[in-house]
KOLTOR-823475 format. One line per field, with one value per residue (C-alpha): chain; x, y, z; residue in one letter. Coordinates in nm, 2 decimals, decimal comma. Example, Ala and Ser with C-alpha at 12.3 -4.5 7.8 and 13.67 -1.06 7.14 Angstrom:
2
chain <- A:A
px <- 1,23:1,37
py <- -0,45:-0,11
pz <- 0,78:0,71
resn <- A:S
This chain:
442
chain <- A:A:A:A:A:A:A:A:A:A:A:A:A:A:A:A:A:A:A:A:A:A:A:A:A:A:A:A:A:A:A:A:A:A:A:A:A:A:A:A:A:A:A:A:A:A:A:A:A:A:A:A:A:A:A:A:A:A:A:A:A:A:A:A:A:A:A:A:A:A:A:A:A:A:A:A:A:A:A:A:A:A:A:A:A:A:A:A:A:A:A:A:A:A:A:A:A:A:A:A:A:A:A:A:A:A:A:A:A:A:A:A:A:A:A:A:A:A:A:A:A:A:A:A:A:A:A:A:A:A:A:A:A:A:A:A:A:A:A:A:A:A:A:A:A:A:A:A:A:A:A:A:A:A:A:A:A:A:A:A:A:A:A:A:A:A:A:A:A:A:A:A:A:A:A:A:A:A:A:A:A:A:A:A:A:A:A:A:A:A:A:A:A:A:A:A:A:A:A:A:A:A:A:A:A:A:A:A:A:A:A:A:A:A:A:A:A:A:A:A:A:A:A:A:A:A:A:A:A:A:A:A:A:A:A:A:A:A:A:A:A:A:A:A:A:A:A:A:A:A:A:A:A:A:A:A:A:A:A:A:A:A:A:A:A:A:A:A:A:A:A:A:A:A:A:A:A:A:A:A:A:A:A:A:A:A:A:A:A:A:A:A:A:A:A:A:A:A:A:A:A:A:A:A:A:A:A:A:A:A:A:A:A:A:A:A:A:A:A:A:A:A:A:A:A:A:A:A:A:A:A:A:A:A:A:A:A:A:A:A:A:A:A:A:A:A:A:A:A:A:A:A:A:A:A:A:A:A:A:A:A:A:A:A:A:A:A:A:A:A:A:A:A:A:A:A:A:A:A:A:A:A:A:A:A:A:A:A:A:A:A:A:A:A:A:A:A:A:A:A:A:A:A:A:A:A:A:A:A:A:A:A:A:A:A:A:A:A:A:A:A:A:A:A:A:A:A:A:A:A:A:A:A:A:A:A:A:A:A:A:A:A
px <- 1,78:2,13:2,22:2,53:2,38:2,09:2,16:2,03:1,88:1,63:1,79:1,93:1,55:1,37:1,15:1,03:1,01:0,79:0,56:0,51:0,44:0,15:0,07:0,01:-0,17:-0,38:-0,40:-0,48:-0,77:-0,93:-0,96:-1,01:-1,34:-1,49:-1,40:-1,63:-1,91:-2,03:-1,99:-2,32:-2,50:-2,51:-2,82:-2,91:-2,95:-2,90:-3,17:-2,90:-3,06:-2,80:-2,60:-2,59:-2,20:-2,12:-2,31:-2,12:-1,81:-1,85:-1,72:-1,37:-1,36:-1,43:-1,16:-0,91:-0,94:-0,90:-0,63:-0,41:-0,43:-0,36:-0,03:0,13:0,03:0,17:0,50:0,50:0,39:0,62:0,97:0,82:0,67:0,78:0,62:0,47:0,20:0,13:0,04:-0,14:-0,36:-0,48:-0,59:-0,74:-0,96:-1,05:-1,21:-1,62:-1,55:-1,72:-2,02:-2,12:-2,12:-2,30:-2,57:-2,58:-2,92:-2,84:-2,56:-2,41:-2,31:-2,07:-1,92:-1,89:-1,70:-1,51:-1,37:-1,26:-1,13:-0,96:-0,75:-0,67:-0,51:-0,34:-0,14:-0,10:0,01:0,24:0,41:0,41:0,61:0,81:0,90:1,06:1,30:1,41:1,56:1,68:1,98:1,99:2,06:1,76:1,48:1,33:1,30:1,14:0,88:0,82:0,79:0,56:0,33:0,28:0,16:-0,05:-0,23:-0,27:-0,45:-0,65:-0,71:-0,79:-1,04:-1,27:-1,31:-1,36:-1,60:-1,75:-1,80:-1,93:-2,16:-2,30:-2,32:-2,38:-2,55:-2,33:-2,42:-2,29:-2,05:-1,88:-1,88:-1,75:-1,43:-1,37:-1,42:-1,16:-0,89:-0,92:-0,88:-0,59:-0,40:-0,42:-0,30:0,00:0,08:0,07:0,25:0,49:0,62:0,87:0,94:1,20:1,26:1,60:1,71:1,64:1,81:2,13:2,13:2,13:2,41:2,62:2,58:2,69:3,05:3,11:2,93:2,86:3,06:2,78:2,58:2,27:2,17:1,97:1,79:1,99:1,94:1,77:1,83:1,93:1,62:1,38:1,02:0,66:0,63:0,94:0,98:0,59:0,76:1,07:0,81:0,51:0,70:1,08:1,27:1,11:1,24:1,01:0,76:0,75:0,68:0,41:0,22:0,26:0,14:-0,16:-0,24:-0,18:-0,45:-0,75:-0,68:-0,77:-1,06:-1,17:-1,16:-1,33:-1,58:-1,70:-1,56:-1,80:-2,11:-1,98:-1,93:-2,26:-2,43:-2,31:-2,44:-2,14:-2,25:-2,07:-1,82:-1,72:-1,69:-1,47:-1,23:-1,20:-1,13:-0,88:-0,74:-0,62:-0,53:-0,32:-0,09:-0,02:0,06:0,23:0,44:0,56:0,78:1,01:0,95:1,10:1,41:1,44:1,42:1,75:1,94:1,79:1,73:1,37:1,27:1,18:0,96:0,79:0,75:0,70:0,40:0,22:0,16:0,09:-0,16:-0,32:-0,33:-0,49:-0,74:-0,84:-0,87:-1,13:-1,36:-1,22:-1,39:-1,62:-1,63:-1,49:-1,19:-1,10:-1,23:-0,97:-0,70:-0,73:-0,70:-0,40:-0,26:-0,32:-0,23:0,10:0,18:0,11:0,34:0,63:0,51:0,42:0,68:0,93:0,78:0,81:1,15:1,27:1,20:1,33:1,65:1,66:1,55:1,76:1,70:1,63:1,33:1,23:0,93:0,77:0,86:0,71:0,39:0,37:0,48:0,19:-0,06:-0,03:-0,07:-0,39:-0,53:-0,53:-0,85:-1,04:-0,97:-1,02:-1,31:-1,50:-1,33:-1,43:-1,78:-1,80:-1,70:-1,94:-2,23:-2,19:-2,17:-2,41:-2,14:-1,88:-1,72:-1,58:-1,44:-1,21:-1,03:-1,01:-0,81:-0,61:-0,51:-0,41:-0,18:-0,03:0,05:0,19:0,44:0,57:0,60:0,83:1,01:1,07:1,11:1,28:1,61:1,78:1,76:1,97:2,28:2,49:2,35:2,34:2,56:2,58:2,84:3,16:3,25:3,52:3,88:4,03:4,14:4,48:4,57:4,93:4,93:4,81:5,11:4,98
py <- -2,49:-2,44:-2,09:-2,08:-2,05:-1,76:-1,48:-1,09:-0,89:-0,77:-0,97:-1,25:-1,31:-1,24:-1,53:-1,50:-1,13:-1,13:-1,45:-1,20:-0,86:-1,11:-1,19:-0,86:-0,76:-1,04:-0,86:-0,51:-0,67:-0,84:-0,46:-0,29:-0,46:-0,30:0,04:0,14:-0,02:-0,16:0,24:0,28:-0,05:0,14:0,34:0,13:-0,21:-0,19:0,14:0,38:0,71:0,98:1,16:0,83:0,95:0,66:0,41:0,46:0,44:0,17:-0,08:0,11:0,19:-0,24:-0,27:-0,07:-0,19:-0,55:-0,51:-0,29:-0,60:-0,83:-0,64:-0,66:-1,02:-1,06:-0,99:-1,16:-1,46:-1,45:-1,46:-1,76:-1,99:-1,84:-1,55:-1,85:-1,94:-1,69:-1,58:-1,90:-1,84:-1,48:-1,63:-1,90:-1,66:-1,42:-1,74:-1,63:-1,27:-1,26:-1,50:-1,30:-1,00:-1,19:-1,32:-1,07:-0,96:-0,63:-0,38:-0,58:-0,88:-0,63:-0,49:-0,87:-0,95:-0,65:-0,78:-1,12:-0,84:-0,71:-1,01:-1,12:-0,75:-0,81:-1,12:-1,09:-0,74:-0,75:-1,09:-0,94:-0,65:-0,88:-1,13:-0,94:-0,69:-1,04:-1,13:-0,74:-0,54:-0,25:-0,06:-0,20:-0,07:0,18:0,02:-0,32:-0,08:0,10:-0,23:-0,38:-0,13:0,01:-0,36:-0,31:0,00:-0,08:-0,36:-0,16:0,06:-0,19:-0,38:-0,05:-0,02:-0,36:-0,45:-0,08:-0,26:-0,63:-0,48:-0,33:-0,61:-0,87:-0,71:-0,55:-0,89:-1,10:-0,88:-0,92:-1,26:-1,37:-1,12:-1,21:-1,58:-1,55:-1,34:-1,57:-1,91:-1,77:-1,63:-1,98:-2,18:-2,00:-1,97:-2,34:-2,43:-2,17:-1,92:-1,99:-1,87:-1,62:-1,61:-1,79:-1,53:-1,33:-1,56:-1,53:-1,13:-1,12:-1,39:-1,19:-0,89:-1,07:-1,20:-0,93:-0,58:-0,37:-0,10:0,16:0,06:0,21:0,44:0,15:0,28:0,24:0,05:-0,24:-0,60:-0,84:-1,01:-0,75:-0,87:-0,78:-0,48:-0,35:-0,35:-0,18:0,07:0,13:0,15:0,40:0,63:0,51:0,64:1,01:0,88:0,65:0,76:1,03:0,79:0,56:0,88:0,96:0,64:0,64:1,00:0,93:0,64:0,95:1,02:0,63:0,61:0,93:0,75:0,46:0,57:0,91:0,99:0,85:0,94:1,29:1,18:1,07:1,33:1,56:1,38:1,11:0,75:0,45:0,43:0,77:0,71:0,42:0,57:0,94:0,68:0,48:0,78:0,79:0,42:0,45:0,76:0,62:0,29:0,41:0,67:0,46:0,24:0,57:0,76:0,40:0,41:0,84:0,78:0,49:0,82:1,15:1,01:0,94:1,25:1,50:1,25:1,14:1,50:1,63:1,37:1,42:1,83:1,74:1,47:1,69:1,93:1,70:1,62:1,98:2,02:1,83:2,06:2,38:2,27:2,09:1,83:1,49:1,62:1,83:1,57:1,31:1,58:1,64:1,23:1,25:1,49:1,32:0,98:1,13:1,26:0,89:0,78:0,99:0,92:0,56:0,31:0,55:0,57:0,19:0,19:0,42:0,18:-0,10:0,12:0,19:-0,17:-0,45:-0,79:-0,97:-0,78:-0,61:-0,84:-0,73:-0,40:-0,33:-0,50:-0,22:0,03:-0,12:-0,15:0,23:0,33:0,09:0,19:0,56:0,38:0,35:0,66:0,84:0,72:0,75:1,12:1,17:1,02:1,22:1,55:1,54:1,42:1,73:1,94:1,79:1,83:1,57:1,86:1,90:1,59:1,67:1,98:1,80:1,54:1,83:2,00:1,68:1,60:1,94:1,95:1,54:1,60:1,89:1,65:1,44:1,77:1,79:1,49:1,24:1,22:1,05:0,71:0,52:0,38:0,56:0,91:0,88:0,62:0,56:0,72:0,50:0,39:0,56:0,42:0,36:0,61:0,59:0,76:0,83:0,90:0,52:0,36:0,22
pz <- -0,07:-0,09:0,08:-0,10:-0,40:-0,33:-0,58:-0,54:-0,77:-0,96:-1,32:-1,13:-0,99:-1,31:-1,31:-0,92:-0,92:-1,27:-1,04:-0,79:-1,00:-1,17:-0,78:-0,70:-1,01:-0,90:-0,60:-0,70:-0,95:-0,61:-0,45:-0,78:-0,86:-0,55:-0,67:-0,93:-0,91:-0,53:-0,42:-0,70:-0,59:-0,25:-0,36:-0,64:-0,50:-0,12:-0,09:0,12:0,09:-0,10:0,15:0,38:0,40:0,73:0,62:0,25:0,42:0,66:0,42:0,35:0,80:0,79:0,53:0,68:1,03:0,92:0,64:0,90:1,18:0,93:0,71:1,13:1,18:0,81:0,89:1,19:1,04:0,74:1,01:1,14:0,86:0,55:0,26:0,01:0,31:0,43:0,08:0,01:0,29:0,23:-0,15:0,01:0,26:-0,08:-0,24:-0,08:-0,13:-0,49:-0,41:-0,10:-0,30:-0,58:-0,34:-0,08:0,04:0,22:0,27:0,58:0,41:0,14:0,49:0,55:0,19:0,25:0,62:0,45:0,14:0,39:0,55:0,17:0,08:0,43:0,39:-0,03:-0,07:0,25:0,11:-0,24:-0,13:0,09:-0,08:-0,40:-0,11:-0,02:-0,33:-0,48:-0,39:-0,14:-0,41:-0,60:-0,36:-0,52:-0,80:-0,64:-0,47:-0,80:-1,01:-0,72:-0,63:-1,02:-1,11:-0,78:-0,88:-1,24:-1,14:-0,93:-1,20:-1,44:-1,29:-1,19:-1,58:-1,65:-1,36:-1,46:-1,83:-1,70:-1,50:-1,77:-1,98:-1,70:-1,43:-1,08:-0,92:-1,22:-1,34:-1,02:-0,99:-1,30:-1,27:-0,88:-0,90:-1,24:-1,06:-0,72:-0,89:-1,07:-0,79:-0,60:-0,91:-0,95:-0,53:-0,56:-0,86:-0,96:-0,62:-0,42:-0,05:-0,03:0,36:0,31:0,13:0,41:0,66:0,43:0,40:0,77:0,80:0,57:0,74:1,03:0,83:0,65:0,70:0,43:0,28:0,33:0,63:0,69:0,94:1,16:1,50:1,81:2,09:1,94:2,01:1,72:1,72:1,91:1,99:1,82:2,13:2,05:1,70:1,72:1,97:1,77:1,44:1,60:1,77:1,88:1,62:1,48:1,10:1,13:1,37:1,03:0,75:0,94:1,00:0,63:0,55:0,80:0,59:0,29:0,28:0,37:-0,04:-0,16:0,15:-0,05:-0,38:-0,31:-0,08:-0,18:-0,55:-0,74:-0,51:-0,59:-0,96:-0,97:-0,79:-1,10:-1,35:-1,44:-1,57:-1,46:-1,71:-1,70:-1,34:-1,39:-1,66:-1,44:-1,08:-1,36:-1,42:-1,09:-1,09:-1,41:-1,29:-0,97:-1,10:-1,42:-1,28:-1,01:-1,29:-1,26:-0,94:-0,74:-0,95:-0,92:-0,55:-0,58:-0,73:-0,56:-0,20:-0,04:0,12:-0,12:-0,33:-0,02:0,06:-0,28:-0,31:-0,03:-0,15:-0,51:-0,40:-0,16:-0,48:-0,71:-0,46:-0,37:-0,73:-0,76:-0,63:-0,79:-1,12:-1,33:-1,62:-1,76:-1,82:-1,51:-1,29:-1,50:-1,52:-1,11:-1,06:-1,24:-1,04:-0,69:-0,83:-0,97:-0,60:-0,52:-0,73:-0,59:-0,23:-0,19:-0,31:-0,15:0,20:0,21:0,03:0,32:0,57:0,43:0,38:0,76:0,87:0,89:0,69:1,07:1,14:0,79:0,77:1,07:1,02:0,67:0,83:1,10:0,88:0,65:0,97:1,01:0,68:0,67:0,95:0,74:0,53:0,91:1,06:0,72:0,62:0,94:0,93:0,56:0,67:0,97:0,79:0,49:0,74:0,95:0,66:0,42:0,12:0,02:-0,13:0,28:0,28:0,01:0,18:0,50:0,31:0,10:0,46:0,61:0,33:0,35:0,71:0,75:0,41:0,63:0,92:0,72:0,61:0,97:1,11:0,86:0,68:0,39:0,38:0,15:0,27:0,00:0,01:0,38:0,56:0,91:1,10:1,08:1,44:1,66:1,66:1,99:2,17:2,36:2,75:2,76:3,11:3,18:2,99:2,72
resn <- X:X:X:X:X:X:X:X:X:X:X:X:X:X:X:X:X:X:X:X:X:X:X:X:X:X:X:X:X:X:X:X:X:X:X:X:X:X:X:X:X:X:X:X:X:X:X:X:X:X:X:X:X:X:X:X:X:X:X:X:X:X:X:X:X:X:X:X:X:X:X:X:X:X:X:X:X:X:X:X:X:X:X:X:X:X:X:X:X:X:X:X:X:X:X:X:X:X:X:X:X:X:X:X:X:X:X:X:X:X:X:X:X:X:X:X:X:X:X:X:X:X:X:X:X:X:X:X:X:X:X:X:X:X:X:X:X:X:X:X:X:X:X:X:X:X:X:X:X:X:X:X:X:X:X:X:X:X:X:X:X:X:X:X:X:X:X:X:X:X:X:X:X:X:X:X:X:X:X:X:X:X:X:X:X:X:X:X:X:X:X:X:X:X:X:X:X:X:X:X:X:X:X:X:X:X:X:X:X:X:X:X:X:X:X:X:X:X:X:X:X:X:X:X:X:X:X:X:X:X:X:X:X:X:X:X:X:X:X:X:X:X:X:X:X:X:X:X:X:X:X:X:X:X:X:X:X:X:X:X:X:X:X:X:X:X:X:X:X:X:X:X:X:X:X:X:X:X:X:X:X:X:X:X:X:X:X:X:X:X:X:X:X:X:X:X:X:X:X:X:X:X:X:X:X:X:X:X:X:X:X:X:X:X:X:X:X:X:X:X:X:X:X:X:X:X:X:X:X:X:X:X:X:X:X:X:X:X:X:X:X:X:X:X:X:X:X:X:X:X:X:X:X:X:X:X:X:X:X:X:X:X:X:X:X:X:X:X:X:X:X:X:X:X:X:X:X:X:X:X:X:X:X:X:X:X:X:X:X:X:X:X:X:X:X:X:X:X:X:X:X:X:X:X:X:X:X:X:X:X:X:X:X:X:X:X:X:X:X:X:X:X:X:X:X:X:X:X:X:X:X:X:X:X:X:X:X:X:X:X:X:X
């Protein structure tokens, strides 16, 4: 590939960035048909007893755990031997995730589906996201994350009603194989024939940099070498810089809302009387305004700045979700997903936008993995702490203001502790010209 010759941007890249939007459609489908209905089977076809709140949510703690290790090796992995195979791979490991859940004779073997689930969301979504910031424009980053993550979550969204549907018609067991087997076979053919690595593009923006430094340069964390090492880009990432430090925990928090939404919404749906579709509509409700909304709140954030969407997002999503137990009903149930998956919209393309605005191209691979490991590792903690908290109290109802508070009090965090990101609203500070001693002669 001729270096020369790379273009940027989000039209000069049509073909490649519509390849990987499909790729992580693909992507969200693979996590969306565990949404809806496996949640119901729990009861249903495995025999856990209503109010089993940890055992419920050890597939989501499983998840987590995994898909957080995996988004940091990711990016790792992705500097060294490109995004295409490390994409390839993660399709390749999702390929006995429907059979197991087809065949699986007890509840261990869905935690087991949901490990390998886990590795696949890992290394797809982390190259998905990747791969299209390699080939857009600074300028452009809102946007990509908007574009990325919206076909992400409508997926998502989408395949809770239609698995919610097949199951139905098929049977859960069937249902689910039929839709996963489809959506994995897919994926693979067009990794293989149709997706091309974008790490040169990569290698070229940081050569660039090197020749001729932006007009605008971004407000990068001092002290760092030029090509730092996994401990010290982790350092630099968890708690190094305080801009930073604020979005990983935002993004750590952020995931109690979807371990909340997979694990215990529709047990509490169900416990008041919803049937399975309605279930998969008022959880696609959710789906559909995070995804939708996103196709706008990326761009906003290329105009108005990162920080008050991300902070903005994280109170209206803890809103929506407290919401939920204010009322009653189809429609305030749907109107309350709405609301938290609108504050996801404004929150979570922009969180990873604002570290790819303060990273730079050399290390933005691994960093975006161990921005993405923290906010991962936000489906463990908070499903063992959604578990933990409606266990103790014998409601699920608990578990949803714990998640409300906790959204509350990180979006004030990043009030506190973050800036603007974007070169052009908020530039680095130019450096000093020399200064001059008359007294030494010179």
């Amino acid at each position: 590939m001729n270096m020369d010759n790379l273009r940027y941007g989000v039209r000069e890249n049509i073909g490649q960035v519509t390849h990987q939007l499909i790729q992580v459609m693909l992507v969200g489908f693979a996590i969306g048909m565990t949404r809806t209905v496996i949640p119901v089977m729990a009861e249903s076809e495995f025999g856990l007893e209503r109010g089993s709140f940890m055992m419920l949510a050890s597939f989501v703690v499983a998840f987590g755990a995994v898909k957080a290790v995996m988004n940091f090796v990711a990016g790792r992995w992705s500097e060294r031997i490109g995004r295409r195979p490390v994409l390839l791979w993660g399709w390749v490991i999702a390929l006995p995730i429907p059979v197991m859940i087809w065949y699986a004779p007890d509840w261990s073997w869905i935690v087991a589906a949901t490990v390998l689930l886990g590795v696949n969301q890992g290394l797809c979504w982390s190259m998905t996201q990747t791969a299209k910031l390699d080939i857009t424009r600074a300028e452009e980053r809102g946007l990509t994350m908007g574009l990325n993550e919206f076909s992400g979550y409508v997926g998502v969204a989408l395949a809770g009603i239609l698995t919610a549907y097949a199951a139905e018609w098929l049977g859960a067991r069937n249902g689910l194989l039929v839709f996963g087997m489809g959506v994995v076979v897919t994926a693979l053919v067009l990794t293989v024939f149709w997706v091309k690595d974008t790490l040169p593009w990569a290698v070229a923006e940081t050569a660039a940099h090197k020749a001729a430094p932006p007009q605008n340069l971004p407000r990068y964390p001092r002290g760092v070498a030029e090509r730092p090492t996994t401990s010290e880009v982790f350092a630099v990432m968890s708690w190094g810089d305080r801009r930073l430090f604020a979005i990983c925990q935002a993004g750590l928090v952020e995931k109690f809302v979807d371990a909340l939404v997979w694990a215990l919404f529709p047990v509490f749906l169900v416990g008041r009387g919803a049937s399975l579709t309605e279930i998969g509509w008022i959880v696609g409700v959710y789906g559909f305004a995070w995804g939708g909304s996103q196709l706008f709140t990326g761009r906003l954030s290329d105009h108005v700045g990162r920080l008050w969407p991300n902070v903005l997002g994280m109170w209206i999503c803890g809103a929506g979700v407290a919401m939920v137990v204010l009322g009653t009903g189809t429609l305030w149930w749907s109107v309350s997903a709405g609301v938290a998956g609108f504050g996801m919209a404004l929150l979570y393309p922009n969180l990873s936008a604002a570290v790819a605005d303060i990273t730079p191209p050399a290390w933005r691979g691994s960093a975006i993995g161990i921005y993405r490991f923290w906010r991962d590792l936000g489906y463990a903690i908070g499903a063992l702490a959604l578990g933990l908290t409606a266990s103790l109290t014998g409601a699920a109802e608990a578990a949803f203001w714990f998640v409300a508070i906790s959204m509350f009090a990180s979006g004030g965090l990043v009030l506190w502790l973050s800036e603007e990101t974007p070169p052009r609203l908020n530039p680095a500070d130019p450096p000093h010209p020399p200064t001059f001693d008359a007294g030494m002669g010179h």
